[in-house]
PDB file as gemmi writes it, atoms N, CA and C in Angstrom:
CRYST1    1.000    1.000    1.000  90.00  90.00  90.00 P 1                      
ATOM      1  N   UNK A   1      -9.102   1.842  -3.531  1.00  0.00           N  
ATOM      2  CA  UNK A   1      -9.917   1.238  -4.564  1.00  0.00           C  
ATOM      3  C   UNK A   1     -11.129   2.123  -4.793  1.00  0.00           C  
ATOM      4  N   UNK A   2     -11.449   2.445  -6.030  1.00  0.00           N  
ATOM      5  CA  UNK A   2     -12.424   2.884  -6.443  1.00  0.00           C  
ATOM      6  C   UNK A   2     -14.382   2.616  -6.464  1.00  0.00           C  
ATOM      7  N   UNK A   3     -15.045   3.350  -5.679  1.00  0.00           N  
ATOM      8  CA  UNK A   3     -16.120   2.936  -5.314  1.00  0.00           C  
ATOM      9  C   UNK A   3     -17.053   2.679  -6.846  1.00  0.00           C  
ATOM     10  N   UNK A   4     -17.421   1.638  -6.684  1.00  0.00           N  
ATOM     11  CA  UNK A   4     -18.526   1.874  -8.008  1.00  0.00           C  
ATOM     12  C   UNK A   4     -19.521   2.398  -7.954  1.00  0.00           C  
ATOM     13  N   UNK A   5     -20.617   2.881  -9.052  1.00  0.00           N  
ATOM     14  CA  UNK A   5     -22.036   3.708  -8.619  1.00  0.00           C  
ATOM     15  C   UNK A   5     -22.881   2.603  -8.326  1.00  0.00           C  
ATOM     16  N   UNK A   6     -24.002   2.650  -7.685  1.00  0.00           N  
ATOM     17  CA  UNK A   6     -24.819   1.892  -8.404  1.00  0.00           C  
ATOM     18  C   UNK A   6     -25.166   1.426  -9.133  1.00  0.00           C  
ATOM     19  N   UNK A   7     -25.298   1.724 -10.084  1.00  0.00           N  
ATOM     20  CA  UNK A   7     -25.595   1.881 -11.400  1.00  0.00           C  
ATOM     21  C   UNK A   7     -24.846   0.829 -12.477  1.00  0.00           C  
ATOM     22  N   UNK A   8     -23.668   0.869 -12.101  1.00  0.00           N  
ATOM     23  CA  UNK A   8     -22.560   0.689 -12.686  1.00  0.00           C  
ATOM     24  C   UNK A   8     -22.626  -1.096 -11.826  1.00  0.00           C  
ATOM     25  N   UNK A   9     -22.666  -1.145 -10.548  1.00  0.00           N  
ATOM     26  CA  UNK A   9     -22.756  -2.558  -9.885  1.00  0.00           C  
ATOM     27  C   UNK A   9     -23.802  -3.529 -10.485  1.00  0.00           C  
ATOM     28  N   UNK A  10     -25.200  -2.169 -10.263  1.00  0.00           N  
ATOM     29  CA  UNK A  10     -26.540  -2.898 -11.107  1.00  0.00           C  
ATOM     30  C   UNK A  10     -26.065  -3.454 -12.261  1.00  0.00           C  
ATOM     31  N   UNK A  11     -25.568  -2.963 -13.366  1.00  0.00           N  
ATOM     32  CA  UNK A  11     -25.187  -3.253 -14.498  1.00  0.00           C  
ATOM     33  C   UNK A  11     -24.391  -4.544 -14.567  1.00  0.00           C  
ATOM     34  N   UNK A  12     -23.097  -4.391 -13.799  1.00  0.00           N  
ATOM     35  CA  UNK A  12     -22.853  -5.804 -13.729  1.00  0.00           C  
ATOM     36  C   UNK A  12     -23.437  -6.898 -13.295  1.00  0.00           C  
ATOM     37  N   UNK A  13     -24.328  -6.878 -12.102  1.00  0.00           N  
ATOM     38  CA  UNK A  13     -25.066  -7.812 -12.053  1.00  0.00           C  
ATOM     39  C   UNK A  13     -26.089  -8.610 -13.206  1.00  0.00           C  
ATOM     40  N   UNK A  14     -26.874  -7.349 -14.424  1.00  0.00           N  
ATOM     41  CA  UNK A  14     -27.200  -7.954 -15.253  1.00  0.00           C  
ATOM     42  C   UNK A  14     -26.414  -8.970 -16.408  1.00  0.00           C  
ATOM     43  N   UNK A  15     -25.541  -7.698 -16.378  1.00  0.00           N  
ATOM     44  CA  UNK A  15     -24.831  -8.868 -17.469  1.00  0.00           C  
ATOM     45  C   UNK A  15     -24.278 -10.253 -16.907  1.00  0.00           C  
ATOM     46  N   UNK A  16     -24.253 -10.439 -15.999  1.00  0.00           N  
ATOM     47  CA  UNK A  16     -23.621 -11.622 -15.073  1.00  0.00           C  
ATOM     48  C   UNK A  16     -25.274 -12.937 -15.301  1.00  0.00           C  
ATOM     49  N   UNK A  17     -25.999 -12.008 -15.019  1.00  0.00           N  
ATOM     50  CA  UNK A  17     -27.492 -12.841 -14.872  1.00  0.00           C  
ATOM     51  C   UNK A  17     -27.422 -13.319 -16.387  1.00  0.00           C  
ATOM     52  N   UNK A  18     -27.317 -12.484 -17.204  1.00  0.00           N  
ATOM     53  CA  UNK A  18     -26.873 -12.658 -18.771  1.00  0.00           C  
ATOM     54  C   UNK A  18     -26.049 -13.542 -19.516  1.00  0.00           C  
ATOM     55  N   UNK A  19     -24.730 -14.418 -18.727  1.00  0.00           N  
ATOM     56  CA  UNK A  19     -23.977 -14.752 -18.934  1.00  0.00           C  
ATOM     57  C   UNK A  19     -24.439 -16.710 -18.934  1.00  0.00           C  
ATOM     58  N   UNK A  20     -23.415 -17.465 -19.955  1.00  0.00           N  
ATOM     59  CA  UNK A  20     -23.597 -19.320 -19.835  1.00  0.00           C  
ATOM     60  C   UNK A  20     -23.012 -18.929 -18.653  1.00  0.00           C  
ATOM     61  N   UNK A  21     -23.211 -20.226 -18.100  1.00  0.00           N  
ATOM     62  CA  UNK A  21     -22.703 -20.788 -16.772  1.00  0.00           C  
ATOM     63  C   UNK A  21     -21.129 -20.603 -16.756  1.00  0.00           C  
ATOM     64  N   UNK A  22     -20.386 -20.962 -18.036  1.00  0.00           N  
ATOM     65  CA  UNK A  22     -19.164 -21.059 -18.162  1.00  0.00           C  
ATOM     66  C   UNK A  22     -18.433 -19.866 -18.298  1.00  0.00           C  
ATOM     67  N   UNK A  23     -19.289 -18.745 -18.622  1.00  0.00           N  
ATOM     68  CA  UNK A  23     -18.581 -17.297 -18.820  1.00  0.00           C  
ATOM     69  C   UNK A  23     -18.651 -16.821 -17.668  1.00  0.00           C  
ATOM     70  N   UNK A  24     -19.475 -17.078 -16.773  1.00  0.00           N  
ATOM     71  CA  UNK A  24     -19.621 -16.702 -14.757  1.00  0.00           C  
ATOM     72  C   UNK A  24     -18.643 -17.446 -14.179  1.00  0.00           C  
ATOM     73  N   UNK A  25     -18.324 -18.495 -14.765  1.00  0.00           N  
ATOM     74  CA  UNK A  25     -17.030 -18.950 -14.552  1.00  0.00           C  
ATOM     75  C   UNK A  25     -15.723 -18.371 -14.333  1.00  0.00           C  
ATOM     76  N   UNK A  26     -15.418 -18.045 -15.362  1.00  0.00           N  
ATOM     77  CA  UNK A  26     -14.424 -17.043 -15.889  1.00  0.00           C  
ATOM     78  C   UNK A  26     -14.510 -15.658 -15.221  1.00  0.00           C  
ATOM     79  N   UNK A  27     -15.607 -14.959 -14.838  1.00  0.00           N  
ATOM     80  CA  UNK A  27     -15.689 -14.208 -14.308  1.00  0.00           C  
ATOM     81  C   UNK A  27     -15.362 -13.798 -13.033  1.00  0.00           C  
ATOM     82  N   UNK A  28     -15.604 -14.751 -12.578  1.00  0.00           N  
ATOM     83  CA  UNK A  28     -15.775 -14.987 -11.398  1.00  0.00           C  
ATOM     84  C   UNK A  28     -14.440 -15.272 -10.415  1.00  0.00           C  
ATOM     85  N   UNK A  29     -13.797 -16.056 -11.783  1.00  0.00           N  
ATOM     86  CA  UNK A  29     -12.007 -16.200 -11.485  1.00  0.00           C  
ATOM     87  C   UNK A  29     -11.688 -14.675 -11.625  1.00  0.00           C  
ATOM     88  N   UNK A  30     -11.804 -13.975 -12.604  1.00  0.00           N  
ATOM     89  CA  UNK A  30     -11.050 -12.798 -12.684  1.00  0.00           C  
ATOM     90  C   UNK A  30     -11.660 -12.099 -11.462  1.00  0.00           C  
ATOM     91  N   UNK A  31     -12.440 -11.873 -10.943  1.00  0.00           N  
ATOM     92  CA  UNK A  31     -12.974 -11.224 -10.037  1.00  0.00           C  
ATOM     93  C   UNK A  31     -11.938 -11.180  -8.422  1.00  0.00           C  
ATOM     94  N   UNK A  32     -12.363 -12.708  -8.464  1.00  0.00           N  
ATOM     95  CA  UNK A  32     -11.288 -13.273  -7.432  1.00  0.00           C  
ATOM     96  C   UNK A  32      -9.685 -12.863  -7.921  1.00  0.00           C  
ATOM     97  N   UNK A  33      -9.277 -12.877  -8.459  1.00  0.00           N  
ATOM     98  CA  UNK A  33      -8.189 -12.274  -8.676  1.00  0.00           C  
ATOM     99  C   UNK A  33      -7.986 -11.290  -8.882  1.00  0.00           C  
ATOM    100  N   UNK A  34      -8.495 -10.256  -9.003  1.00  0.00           N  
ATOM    101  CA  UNK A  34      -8.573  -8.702  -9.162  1.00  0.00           C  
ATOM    102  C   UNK A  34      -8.220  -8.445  -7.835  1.00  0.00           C  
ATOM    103  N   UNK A  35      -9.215  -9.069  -6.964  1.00  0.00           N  
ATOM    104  CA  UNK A  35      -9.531  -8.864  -5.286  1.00  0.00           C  
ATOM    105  C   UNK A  35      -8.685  -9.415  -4.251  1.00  0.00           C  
ATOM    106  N   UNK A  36      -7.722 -10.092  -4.906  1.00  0.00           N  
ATOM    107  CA  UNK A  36      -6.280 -10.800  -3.890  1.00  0.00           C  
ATOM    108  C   UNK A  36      -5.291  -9.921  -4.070  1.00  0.00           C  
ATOM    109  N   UNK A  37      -4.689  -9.602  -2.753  1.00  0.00           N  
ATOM    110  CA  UNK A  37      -3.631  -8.445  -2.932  1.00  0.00           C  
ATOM    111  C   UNK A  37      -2.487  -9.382  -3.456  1.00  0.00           C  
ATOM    112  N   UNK A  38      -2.345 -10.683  -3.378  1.00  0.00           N  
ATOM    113  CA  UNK A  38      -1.330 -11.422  -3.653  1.00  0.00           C  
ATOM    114  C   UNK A  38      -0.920 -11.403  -5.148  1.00  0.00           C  
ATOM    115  N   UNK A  39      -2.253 -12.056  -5.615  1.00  0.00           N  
ATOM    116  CA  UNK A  39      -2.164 -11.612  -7.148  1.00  0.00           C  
ATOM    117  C   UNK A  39      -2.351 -10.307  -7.768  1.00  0.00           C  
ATOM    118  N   UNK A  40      -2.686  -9.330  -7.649  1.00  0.00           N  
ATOM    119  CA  UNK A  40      -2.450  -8.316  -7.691  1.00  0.00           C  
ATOM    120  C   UNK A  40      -0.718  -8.244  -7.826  1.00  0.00           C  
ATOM    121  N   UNK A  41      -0.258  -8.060  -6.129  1.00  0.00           N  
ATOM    122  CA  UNK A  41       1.178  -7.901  -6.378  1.00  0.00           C  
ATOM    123  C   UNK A  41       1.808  -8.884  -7.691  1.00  0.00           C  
ATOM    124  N   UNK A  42       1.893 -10.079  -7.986  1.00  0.00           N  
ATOM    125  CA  UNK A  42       2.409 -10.809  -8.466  1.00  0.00           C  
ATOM    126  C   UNK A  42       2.026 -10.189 -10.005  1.00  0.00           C  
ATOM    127  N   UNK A  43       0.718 -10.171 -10.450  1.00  0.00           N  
ATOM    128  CA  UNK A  43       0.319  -9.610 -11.817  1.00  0.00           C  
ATOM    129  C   UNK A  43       1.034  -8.169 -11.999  1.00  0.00           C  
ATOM    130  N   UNK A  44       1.566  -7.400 -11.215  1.00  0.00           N  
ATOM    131  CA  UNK A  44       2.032  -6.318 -11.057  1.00  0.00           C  
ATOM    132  C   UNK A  44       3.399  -6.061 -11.326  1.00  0.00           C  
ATOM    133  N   UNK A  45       3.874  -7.095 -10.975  1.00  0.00           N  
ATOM    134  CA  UNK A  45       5.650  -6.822 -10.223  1.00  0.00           C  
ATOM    135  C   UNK A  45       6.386  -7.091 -11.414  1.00  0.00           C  
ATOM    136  N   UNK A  46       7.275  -6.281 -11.729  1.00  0.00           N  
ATOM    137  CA  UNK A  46       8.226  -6.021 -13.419  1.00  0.00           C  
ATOM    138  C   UNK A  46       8.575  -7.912 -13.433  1.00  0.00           C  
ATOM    139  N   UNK A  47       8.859  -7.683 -14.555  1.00  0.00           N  
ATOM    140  CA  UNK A  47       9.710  -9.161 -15.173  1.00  0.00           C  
ATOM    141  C   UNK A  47      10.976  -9.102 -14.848  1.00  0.00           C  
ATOM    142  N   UNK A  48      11.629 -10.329 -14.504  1.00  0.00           N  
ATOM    143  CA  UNK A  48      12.907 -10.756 -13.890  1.00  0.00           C  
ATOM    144  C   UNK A  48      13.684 -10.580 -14.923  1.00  0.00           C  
ATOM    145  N   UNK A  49      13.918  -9.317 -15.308  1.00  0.00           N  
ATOM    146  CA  UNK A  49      15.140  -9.060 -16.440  1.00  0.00           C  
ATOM    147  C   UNK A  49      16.212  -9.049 -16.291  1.00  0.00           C  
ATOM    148  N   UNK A  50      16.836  -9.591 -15.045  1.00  0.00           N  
ATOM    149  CA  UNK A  50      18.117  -9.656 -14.217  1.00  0.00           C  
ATOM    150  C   UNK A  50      18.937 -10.354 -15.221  1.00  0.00           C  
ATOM    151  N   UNK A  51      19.939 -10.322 -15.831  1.00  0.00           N  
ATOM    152  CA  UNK A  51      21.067 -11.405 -16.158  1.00  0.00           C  
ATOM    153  C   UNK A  51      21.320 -12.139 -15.901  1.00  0.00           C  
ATOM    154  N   UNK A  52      21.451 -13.333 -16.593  1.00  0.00           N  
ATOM    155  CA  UNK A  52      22.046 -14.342 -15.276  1.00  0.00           C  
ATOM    156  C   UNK A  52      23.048 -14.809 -15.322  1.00  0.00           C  
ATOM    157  N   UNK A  53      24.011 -14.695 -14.192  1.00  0.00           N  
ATOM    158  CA  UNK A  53      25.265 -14.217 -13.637  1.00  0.00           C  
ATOM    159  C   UNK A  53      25.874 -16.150 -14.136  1.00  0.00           C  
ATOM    160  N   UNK A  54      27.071 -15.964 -13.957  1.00  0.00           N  
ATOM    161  CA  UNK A  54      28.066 -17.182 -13.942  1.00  0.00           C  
ATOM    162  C   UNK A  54      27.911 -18.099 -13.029  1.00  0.00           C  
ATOM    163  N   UNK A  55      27.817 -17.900 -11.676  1.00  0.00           N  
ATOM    164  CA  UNK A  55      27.588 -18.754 -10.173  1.00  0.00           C  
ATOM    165  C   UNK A  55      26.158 -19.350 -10.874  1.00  0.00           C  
ATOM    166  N   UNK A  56      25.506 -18.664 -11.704  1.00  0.00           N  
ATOM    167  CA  UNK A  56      23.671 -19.268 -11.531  1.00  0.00           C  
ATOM    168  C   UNK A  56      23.681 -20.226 -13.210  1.00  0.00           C  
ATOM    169  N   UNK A  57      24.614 -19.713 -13.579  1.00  0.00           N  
ATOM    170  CA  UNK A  57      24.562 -20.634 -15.036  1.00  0.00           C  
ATOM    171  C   UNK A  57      25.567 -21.914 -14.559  1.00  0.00           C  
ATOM    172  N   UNK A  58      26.590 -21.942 -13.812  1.00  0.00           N  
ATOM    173  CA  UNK A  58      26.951 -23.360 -13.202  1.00  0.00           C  
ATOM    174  C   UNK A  58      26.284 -23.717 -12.071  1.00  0.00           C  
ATOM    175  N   UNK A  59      25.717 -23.154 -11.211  1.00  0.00           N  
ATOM    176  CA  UNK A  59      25.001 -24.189 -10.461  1.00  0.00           C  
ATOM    177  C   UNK A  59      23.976 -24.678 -11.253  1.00  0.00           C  
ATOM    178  N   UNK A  60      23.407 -24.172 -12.587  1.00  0.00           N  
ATOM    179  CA  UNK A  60      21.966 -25.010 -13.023  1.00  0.00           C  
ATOM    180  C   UNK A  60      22.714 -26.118 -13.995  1.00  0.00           C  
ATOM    181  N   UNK A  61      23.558 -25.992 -14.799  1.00  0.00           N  
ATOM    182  CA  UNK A  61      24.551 -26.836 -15.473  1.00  0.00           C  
ATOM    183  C   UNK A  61      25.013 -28.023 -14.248  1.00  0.00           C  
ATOM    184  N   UNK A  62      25.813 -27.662 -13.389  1.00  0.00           N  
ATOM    185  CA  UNK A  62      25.815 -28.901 -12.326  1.00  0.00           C  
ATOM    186  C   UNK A  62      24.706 -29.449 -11.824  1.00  0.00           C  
ATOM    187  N   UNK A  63      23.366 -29.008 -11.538  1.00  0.00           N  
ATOM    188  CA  UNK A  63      21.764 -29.215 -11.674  1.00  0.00           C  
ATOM    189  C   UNK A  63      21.702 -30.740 -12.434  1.00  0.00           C  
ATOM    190  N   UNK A  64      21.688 -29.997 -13.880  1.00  0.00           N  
ATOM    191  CA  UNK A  64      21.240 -30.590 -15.110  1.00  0.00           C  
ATOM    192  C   UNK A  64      21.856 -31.730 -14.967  1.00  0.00           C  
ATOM    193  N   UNK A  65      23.297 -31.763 -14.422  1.00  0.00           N  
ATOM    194  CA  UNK A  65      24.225 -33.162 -15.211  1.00  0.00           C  
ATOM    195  C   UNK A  65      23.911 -34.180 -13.895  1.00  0.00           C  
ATOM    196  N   UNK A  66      23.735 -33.743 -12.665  1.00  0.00           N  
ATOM    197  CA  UNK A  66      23.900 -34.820 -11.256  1.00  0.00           C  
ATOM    198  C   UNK A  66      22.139 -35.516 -11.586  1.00  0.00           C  
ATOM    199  N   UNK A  67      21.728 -34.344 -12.239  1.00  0.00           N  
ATOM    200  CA  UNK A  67      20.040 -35.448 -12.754  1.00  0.00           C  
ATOM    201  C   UNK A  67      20.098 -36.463 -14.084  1.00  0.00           C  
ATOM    202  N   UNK A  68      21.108 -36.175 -15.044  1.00  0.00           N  
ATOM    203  CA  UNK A  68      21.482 -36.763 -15.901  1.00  0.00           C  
ATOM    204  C   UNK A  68      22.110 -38.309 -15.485  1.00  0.00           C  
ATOM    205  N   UNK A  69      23.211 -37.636 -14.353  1.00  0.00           N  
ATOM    206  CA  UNK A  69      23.792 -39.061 -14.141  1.00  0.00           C  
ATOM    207  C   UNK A  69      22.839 -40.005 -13.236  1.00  0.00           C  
ATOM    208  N   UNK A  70      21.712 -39.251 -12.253  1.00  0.00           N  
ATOM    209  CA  UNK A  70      20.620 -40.144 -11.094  1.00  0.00           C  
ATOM    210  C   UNK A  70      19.750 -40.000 -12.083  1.00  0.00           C  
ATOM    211  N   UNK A  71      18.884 -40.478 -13.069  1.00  0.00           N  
ATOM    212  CA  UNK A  71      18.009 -40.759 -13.445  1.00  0.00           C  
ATOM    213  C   UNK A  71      16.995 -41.048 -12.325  1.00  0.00           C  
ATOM    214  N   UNK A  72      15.915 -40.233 -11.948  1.00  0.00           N  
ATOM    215  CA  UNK A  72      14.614 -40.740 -11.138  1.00  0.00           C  
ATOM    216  C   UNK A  72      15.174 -40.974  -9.925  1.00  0.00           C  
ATOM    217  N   UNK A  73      15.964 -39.911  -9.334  1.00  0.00           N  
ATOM    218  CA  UNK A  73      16.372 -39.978  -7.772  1.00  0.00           C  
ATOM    219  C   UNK A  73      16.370 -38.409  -7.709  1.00  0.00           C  
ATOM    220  N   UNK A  74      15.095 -37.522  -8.387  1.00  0.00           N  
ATOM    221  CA  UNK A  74      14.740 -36.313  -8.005  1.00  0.00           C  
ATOM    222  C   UNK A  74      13.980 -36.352  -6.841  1.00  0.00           C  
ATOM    223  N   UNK A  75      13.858 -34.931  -6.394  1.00  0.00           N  
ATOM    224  CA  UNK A  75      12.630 -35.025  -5.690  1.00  0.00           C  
ATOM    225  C   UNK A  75      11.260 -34.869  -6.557  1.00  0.00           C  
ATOM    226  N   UNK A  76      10.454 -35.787  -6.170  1.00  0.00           N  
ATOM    227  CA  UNK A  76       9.394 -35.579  -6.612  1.00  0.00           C  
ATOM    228  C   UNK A  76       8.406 -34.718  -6.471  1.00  0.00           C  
ATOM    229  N   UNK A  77       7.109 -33.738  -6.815  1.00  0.00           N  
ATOM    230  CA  UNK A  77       6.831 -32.557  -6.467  1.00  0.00           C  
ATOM    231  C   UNK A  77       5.749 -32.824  -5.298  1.00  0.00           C  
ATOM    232  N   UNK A  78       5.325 -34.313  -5.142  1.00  0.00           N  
ATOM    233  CA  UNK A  78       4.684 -34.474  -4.598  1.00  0.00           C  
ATOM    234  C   UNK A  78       5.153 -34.054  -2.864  1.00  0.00           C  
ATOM    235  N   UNK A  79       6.259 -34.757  -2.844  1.00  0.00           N  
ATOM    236  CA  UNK A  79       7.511 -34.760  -1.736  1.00  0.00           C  
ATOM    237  C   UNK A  79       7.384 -33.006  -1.015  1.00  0.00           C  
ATOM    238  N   UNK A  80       8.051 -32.566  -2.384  1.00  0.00           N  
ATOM    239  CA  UNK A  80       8.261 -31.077  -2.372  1.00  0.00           C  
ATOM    240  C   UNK A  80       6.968 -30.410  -1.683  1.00  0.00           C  
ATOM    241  N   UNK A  81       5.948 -30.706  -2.419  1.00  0.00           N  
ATOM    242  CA  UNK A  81       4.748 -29.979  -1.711  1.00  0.00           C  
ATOM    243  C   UNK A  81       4.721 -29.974  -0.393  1.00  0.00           C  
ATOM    244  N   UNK A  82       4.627 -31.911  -0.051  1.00  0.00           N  
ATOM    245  CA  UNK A  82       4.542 -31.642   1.546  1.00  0.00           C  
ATOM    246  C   UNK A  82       5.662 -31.181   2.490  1.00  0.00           C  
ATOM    247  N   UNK A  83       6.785 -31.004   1.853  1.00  0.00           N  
ATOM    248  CA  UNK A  83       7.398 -30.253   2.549  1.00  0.00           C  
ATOM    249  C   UNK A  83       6.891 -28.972   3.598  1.00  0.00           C  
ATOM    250  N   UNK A  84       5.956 -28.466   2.511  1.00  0.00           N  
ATOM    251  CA  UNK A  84       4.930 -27.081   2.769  1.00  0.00           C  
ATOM    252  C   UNK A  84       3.651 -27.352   3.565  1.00  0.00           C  
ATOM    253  N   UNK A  85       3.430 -28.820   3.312  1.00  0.00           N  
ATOM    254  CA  UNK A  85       2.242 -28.845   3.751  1.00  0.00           C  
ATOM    255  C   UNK A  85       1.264 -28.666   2.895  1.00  0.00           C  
ATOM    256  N   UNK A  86       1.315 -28.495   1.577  1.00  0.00           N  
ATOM    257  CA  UNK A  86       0.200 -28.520   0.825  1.00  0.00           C  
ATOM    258  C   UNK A  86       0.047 -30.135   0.073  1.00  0.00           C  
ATOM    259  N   UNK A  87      -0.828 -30.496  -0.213  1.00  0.00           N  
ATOM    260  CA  UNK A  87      -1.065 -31.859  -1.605  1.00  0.00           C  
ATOM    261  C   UNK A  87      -1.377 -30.639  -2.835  1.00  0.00           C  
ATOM    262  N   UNK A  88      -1.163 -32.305  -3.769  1.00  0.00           N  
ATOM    263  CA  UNK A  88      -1.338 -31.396  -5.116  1.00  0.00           C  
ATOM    264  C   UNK A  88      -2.645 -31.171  -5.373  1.00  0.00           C  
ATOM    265  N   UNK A  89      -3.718 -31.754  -4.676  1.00  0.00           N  
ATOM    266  CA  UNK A  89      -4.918 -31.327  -4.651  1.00  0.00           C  
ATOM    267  C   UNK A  89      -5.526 -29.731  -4.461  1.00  0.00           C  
ATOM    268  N   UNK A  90      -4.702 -29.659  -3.081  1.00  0.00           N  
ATOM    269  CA  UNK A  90      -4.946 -28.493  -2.892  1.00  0.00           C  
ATOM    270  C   UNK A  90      -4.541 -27.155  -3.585  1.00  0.00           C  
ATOM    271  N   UNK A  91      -3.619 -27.410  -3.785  1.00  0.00           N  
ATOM    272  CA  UNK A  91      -2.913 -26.316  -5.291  1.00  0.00           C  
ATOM    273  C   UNK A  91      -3.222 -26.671  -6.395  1.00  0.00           C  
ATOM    274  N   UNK A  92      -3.890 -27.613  -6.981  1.00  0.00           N  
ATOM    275  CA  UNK A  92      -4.480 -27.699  -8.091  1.00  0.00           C  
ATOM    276  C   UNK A  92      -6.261 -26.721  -7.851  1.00  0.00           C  
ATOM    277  N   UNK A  93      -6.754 -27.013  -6.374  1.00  0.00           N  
ATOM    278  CA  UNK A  93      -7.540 -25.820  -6.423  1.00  0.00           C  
ATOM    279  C   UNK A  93      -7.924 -24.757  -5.529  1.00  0.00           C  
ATOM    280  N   UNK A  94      -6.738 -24.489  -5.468  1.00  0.00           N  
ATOM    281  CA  UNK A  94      -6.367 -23.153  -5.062  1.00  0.00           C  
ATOM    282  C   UNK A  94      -6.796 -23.331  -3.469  1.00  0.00           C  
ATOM    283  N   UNK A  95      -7.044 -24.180  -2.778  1.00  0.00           N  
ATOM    284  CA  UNK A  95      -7.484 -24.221  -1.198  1.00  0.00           C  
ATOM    285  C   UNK A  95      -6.351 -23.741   0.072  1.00  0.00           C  
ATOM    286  N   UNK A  96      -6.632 -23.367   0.711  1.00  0.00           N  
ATOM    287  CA  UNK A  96      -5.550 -23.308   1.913  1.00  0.00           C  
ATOM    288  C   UNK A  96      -4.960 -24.241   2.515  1.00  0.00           C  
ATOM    289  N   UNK A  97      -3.876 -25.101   2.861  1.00  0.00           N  
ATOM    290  CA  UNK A  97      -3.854 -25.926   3.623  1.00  0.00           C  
ATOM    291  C   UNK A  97      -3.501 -25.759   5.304  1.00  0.00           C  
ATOM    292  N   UNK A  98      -4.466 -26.492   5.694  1.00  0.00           N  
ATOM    293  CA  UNK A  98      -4.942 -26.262   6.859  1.00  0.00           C  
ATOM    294  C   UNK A  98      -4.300 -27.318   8.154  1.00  0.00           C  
TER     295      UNK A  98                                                      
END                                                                             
């Protein structure tokens, strides 16, 4: 990663001092995300231009119809989350679960 000058840091700091509350906002997200190797990788990584094969167009077709015929006997995402251990709280803002 590229060192900034001084100069160049100073600078951002003004314009930041410069900024509504709501544009430091925004900033502040992109910042944080510039600075996660996660997102990084993810903002990075080509688009899934893969084809999609026969096995993956009937298993989502058999998907579609066994939810068609159970109406509201999905899993719910809530379910799903804790599977992981997260709530939707916490992925709604971005926290670790701990």
């Amino acid at each position: 990663m590229a060192t900034a000058s001084p100069n160049a840091k100073q600078e951002a700091h003004e314009l930041i001092d410069s900024m509504a509350p709501s544009q430091v906002t925004a900033v502040v997200g992109l910042l944080k995300v510039m600075l996660d190797p996660v997102d990084r990788a993810i903002a990075s990584a080509p688009i899934d231009d893969e084809p999609e094969g026969e096995a993956e167009r009937q298993a989502v077709a058999a998907s579609k119809a066994w939810m068609a015929e159970h109406p509201g006997r999905g899993i719910s995402f809530e379910d799903l989350l804790s599977e992981f251990g997260v709530t939707a709280e916490e992925l709604r803002h971005g926290q670790d679960a701990a």
